[in-house]
C-alpha positions in Angstrom: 5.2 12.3 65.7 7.3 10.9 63.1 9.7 14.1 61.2 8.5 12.9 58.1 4.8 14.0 57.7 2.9 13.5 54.1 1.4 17.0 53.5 -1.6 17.1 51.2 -2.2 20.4 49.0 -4.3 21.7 51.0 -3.0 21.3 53.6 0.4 23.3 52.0 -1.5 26.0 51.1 -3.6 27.2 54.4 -0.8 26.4 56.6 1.4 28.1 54.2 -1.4 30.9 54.0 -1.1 30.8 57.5 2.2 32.2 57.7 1.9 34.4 55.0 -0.6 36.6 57.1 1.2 35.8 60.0 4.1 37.9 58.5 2.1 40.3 57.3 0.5 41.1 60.9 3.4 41.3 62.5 4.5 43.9 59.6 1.3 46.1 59.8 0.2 46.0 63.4 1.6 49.2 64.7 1.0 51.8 62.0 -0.8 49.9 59.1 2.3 50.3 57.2 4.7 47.6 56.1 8.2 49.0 56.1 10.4 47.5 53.5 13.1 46.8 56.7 9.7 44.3 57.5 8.5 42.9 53.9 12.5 42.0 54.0 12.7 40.0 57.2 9.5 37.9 56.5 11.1 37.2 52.9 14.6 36.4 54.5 12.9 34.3 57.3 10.6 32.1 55.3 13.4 31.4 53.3 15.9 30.5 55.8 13.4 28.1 57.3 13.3 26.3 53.9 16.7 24.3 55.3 17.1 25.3 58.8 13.6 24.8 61.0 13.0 21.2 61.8 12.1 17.8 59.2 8.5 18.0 59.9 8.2 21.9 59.0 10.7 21.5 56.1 7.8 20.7 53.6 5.7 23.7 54.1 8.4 26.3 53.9 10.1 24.8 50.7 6.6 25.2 49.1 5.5 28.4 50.2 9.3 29.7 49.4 8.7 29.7 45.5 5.7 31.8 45.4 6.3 33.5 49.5 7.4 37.0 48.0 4.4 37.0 45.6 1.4 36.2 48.2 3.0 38.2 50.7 2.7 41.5 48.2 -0.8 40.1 46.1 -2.1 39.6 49.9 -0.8 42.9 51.4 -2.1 44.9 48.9 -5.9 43.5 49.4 -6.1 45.0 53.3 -7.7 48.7 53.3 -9.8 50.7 55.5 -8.5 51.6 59.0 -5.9 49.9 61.6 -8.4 47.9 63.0 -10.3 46.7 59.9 -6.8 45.7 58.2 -6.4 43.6 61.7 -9.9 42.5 61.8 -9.4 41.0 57.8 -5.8 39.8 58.4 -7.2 38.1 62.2 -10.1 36.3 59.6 -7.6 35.1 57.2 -5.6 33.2 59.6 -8.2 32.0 61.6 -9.3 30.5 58.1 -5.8 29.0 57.6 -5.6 27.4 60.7 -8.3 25.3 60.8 -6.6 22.6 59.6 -4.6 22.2 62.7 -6.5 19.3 64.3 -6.9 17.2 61.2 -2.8 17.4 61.2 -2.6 16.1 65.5 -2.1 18.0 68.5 1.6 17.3 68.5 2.1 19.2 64.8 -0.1 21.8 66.0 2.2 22.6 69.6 5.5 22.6 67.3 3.9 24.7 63.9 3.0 27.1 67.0 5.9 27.7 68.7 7.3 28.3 64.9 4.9 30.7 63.9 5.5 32.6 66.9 8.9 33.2 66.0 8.8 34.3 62.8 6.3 36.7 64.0 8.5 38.1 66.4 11.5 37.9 64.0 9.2 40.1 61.2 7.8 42.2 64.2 11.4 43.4 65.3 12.5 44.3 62.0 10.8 47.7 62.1 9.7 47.7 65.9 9.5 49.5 68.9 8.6 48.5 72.8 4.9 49.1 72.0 4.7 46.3 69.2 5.1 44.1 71.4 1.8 44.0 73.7 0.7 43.1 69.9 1.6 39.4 69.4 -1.6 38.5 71.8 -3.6 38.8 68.3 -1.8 35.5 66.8 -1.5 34.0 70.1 -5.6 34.2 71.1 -5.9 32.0 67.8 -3.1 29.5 68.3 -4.6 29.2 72.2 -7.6 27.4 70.5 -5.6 24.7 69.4 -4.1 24.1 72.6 -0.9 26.2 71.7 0.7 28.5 74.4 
């Protein structure tokens, strides 16, 4: 795969949409609550991957940083109803964002992955306790179907 990769709009905005919710997860998944320590990492992170994650993941972070902060709060603020139903919606939602992944190649798809794991992690420990983490398998059981581990 070549560093350089021609992103169309769409493209931008689900995988982009992708890790918006991804952040947003990670933020919610023990108590439903997103703790400012949490809405502050995934702002911090998706910004600091605008100029240091790698050339071919460059492109999506630089256009999802000017409106990030924005989605992440407009989004946020449509989940209600219980833990499980905020999960369910969120789980929907980036299942929906990620079905772009094969029209990009299996190689994208491996690295975006491994990326989005990360940040999840990164947003999950901001606020976290040894419990979150038996979480992450709700991300991971939809990057699996693309051949992600």
């Amino acid at each position: 795969m070549e560093d350089i990769y021609e992103y169309s709009e769409e493209e931008l905005r689900k995988l982009g949409d992708a890790i918006v919710w991804t952040t947003i997860l990670a933020a919610i998944h023990q108590d439903g609550v997103i703790q400012d320590s949490e809405r502050a990492e995934a702002i911090k992170q998706t910004h600091i991957r605008t100029f240091s994650t790698e050339d071919y993941l460059k492109p999506i972070y630089k256009h999802l940083d000017e409106h990030f902060e924005r989605d992440f709060d407009a989004y946020s603020a449509t989940l209600t109803g219980t833990q499980e139903e905020k999960e369910n919606m969120i789980q929907a939602k980036i299942e929906a964002s990620l079905d772009i992944l094969p029209s990009i190649g299996p190689l994208f798809t491996q690295k975006f992955g491994k990326d989005i794991k990360d940040l999840y992690n990164r947003v999950f420990q901001a606020d976290s306790t040894v419990f979150q983490f038996f979480a992450f398998p709700v991300i991971s059981a939809h990057l699996e179907k693309f051949g992600i581990k």
